[in-house]
TIMI-2910 file (N, C-alpha, C, CB; in pm, 1 decimal, decimal comma, always signed):
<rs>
+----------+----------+----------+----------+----------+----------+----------+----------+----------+----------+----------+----------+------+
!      n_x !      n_y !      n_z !     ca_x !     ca_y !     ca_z !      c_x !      c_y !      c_z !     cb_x !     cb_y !     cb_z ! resn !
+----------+----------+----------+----------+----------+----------+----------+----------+----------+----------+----------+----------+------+
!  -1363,1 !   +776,0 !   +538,6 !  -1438,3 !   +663,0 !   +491,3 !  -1417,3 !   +643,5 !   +340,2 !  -1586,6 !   +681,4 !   +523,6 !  Unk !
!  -1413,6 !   +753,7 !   +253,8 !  -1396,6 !   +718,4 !   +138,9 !  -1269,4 !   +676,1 !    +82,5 !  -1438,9 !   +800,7 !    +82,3 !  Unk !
!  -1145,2 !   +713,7 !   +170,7 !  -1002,4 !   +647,1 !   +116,6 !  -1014,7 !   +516,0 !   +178,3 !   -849,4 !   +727,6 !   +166,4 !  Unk !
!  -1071,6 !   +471,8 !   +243,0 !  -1106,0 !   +307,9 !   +272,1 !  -1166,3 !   +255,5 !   +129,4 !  -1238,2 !   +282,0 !   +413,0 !  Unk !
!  -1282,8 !   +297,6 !   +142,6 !  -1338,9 !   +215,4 !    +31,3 !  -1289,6 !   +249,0 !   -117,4 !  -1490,4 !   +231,0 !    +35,8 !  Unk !
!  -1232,7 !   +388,8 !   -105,4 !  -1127,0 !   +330,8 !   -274,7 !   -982,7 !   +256,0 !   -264,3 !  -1067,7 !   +487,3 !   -379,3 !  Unk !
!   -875,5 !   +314,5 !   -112,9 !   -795,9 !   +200,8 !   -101,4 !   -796,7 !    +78,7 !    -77,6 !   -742,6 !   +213,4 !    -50,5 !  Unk !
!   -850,9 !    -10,9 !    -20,5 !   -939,3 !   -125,4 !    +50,3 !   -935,6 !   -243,4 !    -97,0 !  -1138,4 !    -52,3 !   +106,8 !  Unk !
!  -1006,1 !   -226,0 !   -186,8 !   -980,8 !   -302,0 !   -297,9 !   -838,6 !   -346,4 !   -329,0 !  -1028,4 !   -233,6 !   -400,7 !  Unk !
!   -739,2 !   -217,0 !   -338,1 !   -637,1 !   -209,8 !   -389,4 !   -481,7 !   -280,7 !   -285,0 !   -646,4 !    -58,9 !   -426,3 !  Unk !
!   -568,4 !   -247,3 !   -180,4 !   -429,7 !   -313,6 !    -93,6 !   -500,0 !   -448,7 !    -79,6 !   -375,9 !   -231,4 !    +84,6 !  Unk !
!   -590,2 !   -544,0 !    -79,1 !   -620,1 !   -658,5 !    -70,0 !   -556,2 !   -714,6 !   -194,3 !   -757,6 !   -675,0 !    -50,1 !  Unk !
!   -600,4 !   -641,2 !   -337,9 !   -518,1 !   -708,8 !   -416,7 !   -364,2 !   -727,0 !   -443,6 !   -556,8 !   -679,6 !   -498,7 !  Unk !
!   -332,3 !   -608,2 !   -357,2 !   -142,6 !   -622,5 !   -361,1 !   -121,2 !   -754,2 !   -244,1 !    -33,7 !   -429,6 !   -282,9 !  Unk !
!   -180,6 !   -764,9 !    -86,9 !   -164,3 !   -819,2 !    -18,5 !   -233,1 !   -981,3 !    -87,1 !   -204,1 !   -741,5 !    +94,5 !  Unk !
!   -306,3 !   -992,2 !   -166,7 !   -285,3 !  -1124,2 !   -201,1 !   -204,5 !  -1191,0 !   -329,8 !   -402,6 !  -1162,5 !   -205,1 !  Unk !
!   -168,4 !  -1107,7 !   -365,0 !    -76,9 !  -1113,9 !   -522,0 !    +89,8 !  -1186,4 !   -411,3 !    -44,6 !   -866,7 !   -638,3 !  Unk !
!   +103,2 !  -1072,1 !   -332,2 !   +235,9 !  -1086,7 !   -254,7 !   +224,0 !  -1255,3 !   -234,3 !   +243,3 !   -982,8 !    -90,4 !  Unk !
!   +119,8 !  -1274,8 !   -105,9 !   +119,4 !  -1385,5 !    -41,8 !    +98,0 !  -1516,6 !   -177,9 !     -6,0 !  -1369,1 !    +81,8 !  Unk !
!    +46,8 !  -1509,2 !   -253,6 !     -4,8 !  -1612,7 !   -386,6 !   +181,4 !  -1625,8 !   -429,6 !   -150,6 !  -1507,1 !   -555,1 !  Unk !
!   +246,0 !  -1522,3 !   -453,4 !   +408,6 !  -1517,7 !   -485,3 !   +484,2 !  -1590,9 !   -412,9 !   +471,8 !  -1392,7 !   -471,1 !  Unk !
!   +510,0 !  -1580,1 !   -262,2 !   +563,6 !  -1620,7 !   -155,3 !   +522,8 !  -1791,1 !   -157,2 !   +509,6 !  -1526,9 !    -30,7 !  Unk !
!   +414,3 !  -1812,4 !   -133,2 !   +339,4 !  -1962,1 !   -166,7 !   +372,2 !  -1995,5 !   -245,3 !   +217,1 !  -1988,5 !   -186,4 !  Unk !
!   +343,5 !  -2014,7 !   -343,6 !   +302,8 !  -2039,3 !   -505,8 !   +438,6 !  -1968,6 !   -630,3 !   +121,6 !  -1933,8 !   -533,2 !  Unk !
!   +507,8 !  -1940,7 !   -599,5 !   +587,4 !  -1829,5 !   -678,3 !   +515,9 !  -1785,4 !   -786,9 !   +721,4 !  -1873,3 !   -731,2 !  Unk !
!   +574,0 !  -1803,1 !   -896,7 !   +529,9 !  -1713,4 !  -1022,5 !   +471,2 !  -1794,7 !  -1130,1 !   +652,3 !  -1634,0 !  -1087,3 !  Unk !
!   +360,7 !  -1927,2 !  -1065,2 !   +306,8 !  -2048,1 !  -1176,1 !   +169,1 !  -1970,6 !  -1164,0 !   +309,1 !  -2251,4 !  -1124,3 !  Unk !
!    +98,9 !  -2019,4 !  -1304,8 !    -14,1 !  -1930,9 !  -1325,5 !   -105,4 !  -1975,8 !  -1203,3 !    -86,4 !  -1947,8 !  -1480,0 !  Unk !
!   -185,1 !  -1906,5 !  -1173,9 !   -305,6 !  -1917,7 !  -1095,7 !   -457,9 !  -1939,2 !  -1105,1 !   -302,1 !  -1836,5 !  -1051,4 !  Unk !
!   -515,7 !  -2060,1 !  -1063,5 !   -672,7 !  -2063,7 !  -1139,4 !   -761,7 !  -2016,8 !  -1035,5 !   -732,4 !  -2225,6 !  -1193,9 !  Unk !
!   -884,6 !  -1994,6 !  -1097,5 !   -994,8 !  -1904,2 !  -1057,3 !  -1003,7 !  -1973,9 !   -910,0 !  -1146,6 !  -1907,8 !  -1163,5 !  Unk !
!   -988,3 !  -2126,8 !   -877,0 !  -1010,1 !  -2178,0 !   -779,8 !   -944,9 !  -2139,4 !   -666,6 !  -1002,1 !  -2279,1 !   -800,3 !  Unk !
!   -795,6 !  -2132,4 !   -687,6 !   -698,1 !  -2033,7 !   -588,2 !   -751,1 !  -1886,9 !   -571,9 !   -538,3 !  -2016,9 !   -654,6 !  Unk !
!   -752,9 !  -1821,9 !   -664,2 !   -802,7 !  -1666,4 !   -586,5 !   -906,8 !  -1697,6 !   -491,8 !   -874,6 !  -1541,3 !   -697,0 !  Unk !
!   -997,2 !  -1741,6 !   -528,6 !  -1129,3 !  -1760,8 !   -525,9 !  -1041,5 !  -1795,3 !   -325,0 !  -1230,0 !  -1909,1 !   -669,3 !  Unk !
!  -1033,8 !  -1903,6 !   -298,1 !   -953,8 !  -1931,5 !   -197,9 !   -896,6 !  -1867,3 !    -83,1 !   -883,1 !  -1962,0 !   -242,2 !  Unk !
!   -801,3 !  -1768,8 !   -159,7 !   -710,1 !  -1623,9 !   -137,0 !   -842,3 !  -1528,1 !    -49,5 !   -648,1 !  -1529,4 !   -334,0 !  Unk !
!   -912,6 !  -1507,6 !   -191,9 !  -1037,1 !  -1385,3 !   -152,2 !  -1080,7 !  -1403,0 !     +4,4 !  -1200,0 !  -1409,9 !   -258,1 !  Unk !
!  -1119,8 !  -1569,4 !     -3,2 !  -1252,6 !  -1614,8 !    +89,1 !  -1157,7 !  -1590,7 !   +226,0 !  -1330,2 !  -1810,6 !    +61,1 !  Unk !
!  -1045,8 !  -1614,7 !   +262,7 !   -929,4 !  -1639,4 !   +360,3 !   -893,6 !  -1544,3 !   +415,1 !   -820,5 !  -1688,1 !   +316,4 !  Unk !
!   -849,6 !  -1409,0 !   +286,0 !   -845,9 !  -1230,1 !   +353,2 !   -980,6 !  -1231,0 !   +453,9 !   -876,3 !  -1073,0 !   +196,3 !  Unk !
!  -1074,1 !  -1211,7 !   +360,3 !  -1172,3 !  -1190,8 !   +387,4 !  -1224,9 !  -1185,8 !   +529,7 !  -1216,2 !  -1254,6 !   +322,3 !  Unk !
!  -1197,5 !  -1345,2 !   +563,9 !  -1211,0 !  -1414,6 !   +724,9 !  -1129,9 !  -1357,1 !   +823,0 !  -1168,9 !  -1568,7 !   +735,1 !  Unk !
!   -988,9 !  -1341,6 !   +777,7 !   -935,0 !  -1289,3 !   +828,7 !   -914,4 !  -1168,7 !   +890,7 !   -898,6 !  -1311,6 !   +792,6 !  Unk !
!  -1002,0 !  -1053,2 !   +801,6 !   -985,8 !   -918,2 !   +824,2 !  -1109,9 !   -952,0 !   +921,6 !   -990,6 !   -797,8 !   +689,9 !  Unk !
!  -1221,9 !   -968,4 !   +874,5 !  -1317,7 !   -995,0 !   +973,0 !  -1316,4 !  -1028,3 !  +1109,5 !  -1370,9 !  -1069,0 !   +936,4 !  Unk !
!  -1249,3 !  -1121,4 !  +1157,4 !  -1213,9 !  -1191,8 !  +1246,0 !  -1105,2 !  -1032,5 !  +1311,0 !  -1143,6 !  -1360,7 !  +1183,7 !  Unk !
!  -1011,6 !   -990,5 !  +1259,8 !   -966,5 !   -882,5 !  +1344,4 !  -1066,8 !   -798,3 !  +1349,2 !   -848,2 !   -816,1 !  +1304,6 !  Unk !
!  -1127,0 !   -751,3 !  +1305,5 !  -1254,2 !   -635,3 !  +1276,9 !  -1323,5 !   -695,5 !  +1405,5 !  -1366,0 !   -643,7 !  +1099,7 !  Unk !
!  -1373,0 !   -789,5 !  +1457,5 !  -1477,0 !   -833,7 !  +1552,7 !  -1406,4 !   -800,5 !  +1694,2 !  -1519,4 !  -1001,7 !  +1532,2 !  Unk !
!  -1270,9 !   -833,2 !  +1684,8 !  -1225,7 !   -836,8 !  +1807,8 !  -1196,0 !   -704,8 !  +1852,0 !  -1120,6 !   -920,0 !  +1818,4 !  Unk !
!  -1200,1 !   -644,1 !  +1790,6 !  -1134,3 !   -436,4 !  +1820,3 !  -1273,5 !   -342,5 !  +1835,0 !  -1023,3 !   -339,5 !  +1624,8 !  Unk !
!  -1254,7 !   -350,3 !  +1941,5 !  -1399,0 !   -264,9 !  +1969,1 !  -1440,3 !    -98,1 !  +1900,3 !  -1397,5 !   -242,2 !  +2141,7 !  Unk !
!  -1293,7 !    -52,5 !  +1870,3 !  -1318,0 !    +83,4 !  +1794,5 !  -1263,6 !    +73,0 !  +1663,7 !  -1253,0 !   +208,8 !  +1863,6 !  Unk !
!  -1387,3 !    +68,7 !  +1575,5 !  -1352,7 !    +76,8 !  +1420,9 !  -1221,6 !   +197,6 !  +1384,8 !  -1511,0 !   +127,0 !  +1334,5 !  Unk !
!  -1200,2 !   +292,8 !  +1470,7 !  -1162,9 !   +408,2 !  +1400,8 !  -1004,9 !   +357,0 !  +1386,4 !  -1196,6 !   +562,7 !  +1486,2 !  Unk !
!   -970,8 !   +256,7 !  +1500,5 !   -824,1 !   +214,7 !  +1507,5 !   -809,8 !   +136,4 !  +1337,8 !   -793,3 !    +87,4 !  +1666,7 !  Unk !
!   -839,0 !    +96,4 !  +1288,4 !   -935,3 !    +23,3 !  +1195,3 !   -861,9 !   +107,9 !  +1055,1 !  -1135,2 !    +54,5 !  +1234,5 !  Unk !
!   -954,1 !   +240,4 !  +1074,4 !   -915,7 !   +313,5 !   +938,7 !   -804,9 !   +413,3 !   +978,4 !  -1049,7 !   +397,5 !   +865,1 !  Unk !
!   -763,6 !   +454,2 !  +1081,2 !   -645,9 !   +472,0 !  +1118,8 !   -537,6 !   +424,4 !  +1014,8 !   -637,3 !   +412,8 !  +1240,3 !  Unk !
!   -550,6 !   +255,7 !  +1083,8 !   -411,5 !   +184,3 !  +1011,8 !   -463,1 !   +150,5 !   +862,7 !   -352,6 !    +19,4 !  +1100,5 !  Unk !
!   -550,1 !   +137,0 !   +830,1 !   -584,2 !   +137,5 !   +675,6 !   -516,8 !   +279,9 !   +641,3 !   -768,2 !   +128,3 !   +634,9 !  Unk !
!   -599,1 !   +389,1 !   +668,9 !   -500,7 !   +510,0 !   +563,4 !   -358,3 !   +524,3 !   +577,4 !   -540,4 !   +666,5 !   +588,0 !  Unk !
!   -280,7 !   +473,7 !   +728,0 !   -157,1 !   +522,7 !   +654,9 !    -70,6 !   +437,3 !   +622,3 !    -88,0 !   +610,2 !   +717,2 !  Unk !
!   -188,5 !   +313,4 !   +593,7 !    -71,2 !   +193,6 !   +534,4 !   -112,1 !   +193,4 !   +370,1 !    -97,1 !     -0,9 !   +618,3 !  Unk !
!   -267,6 !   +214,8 !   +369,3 !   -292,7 !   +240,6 !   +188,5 !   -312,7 !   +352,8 !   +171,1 !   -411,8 !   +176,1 !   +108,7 !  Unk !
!   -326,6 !   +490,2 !   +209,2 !   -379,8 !   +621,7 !   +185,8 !   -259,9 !   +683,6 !   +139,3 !   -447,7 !   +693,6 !   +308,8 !  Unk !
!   -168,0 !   +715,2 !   +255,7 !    -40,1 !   +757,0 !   +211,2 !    +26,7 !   +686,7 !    +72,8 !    +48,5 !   +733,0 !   +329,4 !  Unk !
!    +84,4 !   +542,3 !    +60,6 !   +139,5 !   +495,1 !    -27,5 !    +47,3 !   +538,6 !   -214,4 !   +146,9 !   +337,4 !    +34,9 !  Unk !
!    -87,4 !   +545,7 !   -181,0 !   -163,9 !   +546,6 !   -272,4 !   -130,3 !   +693,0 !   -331,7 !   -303,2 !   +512,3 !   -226,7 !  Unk !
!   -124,5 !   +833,7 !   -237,9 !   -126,3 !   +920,7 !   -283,2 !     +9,5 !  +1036,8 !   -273,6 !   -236,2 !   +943,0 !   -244,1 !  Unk !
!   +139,1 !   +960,0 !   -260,6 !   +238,2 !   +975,3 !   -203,0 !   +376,1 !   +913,2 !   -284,9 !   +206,4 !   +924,0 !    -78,0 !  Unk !
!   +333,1 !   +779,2 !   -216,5 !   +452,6 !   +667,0 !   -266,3 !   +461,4 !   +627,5 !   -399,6 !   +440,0 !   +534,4 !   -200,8 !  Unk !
!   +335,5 !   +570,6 !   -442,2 !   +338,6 !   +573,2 !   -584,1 !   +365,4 !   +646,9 !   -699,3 !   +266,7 !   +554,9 !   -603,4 !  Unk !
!   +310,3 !   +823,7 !   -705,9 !   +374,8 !   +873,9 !   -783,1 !   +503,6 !   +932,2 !   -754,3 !   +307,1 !   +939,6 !   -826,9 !  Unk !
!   +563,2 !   +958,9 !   -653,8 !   +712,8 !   +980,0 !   -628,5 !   +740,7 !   +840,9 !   -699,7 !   +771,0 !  +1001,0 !   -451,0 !  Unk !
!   +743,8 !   +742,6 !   -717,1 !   +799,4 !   +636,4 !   -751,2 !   +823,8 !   +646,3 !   -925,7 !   +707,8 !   +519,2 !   -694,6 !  Unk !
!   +689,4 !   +664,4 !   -974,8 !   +655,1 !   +684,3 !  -1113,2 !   +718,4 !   +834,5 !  -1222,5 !   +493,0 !   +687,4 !  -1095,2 !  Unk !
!   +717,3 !   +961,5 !  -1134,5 !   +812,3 !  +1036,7 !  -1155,6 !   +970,5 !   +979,1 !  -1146,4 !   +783,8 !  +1135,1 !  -1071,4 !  Unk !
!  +1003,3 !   +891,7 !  -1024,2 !  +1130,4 !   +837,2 !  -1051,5 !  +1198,4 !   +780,6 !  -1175,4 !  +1135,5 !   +756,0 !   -979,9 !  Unk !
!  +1062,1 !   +708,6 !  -1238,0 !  +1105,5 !   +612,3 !  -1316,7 !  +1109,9 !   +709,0 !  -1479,4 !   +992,2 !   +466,0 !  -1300,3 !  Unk !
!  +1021,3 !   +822,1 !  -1477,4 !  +1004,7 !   +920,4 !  -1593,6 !  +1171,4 !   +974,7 !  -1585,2 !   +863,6 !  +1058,9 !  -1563,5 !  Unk !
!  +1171,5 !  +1035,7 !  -1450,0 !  +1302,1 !  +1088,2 !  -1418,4 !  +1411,0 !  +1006,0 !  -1514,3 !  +1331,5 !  +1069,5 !  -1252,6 !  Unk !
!  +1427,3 !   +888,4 !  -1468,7 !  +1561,2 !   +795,3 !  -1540,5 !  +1588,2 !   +800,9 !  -1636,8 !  +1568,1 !   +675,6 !  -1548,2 !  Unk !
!  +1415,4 !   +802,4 !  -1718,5 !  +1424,7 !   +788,0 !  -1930,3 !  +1382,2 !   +938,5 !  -1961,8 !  +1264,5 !   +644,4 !  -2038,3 !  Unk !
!  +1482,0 !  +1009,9 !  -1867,1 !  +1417,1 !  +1190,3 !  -1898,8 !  +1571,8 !  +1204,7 !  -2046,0 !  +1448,7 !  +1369,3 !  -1669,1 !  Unk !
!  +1607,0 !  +1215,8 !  -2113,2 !  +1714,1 !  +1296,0 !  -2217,6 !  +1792,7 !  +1369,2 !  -2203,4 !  +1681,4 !  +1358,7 !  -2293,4 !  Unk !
!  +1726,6 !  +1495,4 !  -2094,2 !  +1828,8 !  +1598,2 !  -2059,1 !  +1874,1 !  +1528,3 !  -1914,7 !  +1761,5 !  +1771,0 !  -2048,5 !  Unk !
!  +1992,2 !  +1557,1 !  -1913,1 !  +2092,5 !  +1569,0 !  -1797,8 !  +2050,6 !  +1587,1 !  -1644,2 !  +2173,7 !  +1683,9 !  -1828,7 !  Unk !
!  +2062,4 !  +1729,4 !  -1672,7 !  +1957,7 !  +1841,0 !  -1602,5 !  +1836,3 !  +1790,9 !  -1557,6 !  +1914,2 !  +1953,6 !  -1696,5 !  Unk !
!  +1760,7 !  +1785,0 !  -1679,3 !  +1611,2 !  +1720,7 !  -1609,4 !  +1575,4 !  +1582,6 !  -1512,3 !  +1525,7 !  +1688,8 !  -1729,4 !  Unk !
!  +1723,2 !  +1501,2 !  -1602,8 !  +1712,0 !  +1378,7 !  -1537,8 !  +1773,7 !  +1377,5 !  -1365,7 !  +1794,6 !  +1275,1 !  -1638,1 !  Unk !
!  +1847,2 !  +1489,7 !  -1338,1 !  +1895,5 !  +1525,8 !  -1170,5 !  +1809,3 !  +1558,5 !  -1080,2 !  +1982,4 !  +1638,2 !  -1151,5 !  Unk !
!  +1732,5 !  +1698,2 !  -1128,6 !  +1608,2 !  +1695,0 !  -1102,4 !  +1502,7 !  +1624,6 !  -1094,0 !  +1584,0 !  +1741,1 !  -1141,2 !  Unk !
!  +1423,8 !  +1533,8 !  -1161,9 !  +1353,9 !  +1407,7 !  -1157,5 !  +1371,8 !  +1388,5 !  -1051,4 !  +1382,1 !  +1302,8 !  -1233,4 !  Unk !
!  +1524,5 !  +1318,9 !  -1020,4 !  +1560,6 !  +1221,1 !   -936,9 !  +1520,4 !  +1258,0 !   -787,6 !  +1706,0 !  +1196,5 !   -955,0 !  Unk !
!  +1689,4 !  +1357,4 !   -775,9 !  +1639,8 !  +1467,1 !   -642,0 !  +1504,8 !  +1488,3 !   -614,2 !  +1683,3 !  +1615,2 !   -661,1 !  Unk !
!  +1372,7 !  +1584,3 !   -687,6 !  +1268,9 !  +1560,0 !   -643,3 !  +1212,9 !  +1484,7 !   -601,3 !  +1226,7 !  +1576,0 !   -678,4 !  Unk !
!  +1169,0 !  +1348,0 !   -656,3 !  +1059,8 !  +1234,9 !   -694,9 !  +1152,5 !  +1140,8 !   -502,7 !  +1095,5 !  +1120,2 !   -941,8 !  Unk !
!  +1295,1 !  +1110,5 !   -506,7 !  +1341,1 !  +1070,5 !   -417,5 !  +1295,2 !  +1139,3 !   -296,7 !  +1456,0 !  +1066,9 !   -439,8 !  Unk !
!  +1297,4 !  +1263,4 !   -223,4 !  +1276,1 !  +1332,2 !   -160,6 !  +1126,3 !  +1300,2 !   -159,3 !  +1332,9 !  +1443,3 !   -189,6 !  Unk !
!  +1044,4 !  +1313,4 !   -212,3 !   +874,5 !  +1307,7 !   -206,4 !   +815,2 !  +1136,8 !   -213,1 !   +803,9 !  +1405,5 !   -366,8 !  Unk !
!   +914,7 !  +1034,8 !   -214,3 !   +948,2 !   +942,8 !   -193,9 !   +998,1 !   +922,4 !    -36,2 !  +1022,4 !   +926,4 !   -290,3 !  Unk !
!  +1056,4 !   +991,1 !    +14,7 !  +1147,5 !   +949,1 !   +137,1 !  +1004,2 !  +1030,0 !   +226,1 !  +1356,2 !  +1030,8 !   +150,7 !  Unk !
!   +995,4 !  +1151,1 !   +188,2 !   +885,1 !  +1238,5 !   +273,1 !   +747,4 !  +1097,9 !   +321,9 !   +802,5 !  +1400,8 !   +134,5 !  Unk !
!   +706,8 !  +1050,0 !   +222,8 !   +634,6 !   +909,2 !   +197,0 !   +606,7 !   +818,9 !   +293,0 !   +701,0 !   +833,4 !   +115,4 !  Unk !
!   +741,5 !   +804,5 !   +278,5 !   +796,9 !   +690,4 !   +402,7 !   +808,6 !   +762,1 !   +504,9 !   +941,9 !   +611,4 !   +387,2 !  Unk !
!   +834,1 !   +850,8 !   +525,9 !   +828,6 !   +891,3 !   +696,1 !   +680,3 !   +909,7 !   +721,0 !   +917,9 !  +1050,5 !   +744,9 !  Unk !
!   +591,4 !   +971,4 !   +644,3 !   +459,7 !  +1008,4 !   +663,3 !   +417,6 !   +845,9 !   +715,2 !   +378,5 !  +1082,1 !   +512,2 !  Unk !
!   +436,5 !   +766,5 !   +667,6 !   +356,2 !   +620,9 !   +688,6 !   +417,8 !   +599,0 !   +823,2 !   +388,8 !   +479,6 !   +565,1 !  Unk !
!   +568,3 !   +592,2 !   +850,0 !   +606,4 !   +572,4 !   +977,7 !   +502,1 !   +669,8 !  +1061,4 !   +766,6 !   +604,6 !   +995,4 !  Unk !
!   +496,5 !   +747,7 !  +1072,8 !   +434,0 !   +841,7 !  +1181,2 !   +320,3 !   +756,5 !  +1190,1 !   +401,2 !  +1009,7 !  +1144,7 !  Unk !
!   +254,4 !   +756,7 !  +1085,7 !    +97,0 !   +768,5 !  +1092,3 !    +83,9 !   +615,2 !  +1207,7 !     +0,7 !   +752,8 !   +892,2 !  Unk !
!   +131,4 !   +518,4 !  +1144,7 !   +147,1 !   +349,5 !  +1162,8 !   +168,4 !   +404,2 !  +1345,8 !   +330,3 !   +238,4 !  +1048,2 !  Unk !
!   +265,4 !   +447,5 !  +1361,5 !   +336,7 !   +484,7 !  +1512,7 !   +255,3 !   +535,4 !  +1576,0 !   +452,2 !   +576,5 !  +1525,6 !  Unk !
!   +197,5 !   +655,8 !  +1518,9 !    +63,9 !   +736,0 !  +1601,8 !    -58,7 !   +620,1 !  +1656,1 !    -27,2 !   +861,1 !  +1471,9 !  Unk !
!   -116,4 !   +544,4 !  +1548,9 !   -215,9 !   +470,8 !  +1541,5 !   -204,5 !   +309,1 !  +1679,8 !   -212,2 !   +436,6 !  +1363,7 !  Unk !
!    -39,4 !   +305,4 !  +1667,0 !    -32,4 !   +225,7 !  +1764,8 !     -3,3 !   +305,3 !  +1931,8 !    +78,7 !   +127,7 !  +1713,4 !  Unk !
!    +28,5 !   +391,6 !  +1887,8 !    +59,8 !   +451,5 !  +2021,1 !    -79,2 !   +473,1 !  +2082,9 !   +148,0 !   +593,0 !  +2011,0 !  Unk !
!   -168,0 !   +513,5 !  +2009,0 !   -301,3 !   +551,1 !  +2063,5 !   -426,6 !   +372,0 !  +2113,6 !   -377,1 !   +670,2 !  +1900,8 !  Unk !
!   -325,6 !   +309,2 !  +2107,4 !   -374,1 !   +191,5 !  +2134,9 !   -366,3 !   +165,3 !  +2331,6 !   -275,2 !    +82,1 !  +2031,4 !  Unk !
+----------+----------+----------+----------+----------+----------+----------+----------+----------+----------+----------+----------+------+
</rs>
């Protein structure tokens, strides 16, 4: 319950940043559009939420679509990027090799989880 309600904020705002991009490309955005965006997720998640009789399928696919990436994907990513502007040679191979690997580990963890969650459907 609690990686819901700290991931939950965070993937609504990536999932409406994306979709506002795709629409709208990259022109500024007024309070009236989010505002819009917000009200629309919102309905939307709801509206699946009503129809699924077991919440747990629910936070299932919430953690290993925001749980994993949150505590996984992102800093393998962010070590990647330290990795690149590392000085030494050496350090910068290492970086890589690691942060890639705990990166790829990442992505399979989410495949499973996503796969498990539907299989149990």
């Amino acid at each position: 319950m609690i990686v819901m309600i700290c991931s939950y904020p965070l993937l609504c705002f990536c999932f409406r940043e994306c979709l506002e991009h795709m629409i709208y490309g990259v022109n500024p955005r007024t309070y009236r559009l989010n505002a819009t965006f917000a009200i629309c997720t919102s309905l939307t998640v709801g509206l699946i939420a009503s129809f699924l009789t077991e919440i747990i399928l629910i936070l299932d696919m919430v953690s290993a679509l925001a749980g994993v990436p949150l505590v996984i994907i992102f800093p393998g990513l962010l070590g990647l990027r330290s990795g690149i502007e590392s000085s030494s040679r050496l350090q910068r191979i290492l970086y890589i090799c690691f942060n890639s690997a705990y990166v790829a580990m990442g992505v399979v963890l989410v495949f499973i989880g996503v796969v498990t969650t539907l299989l149990t459907l």
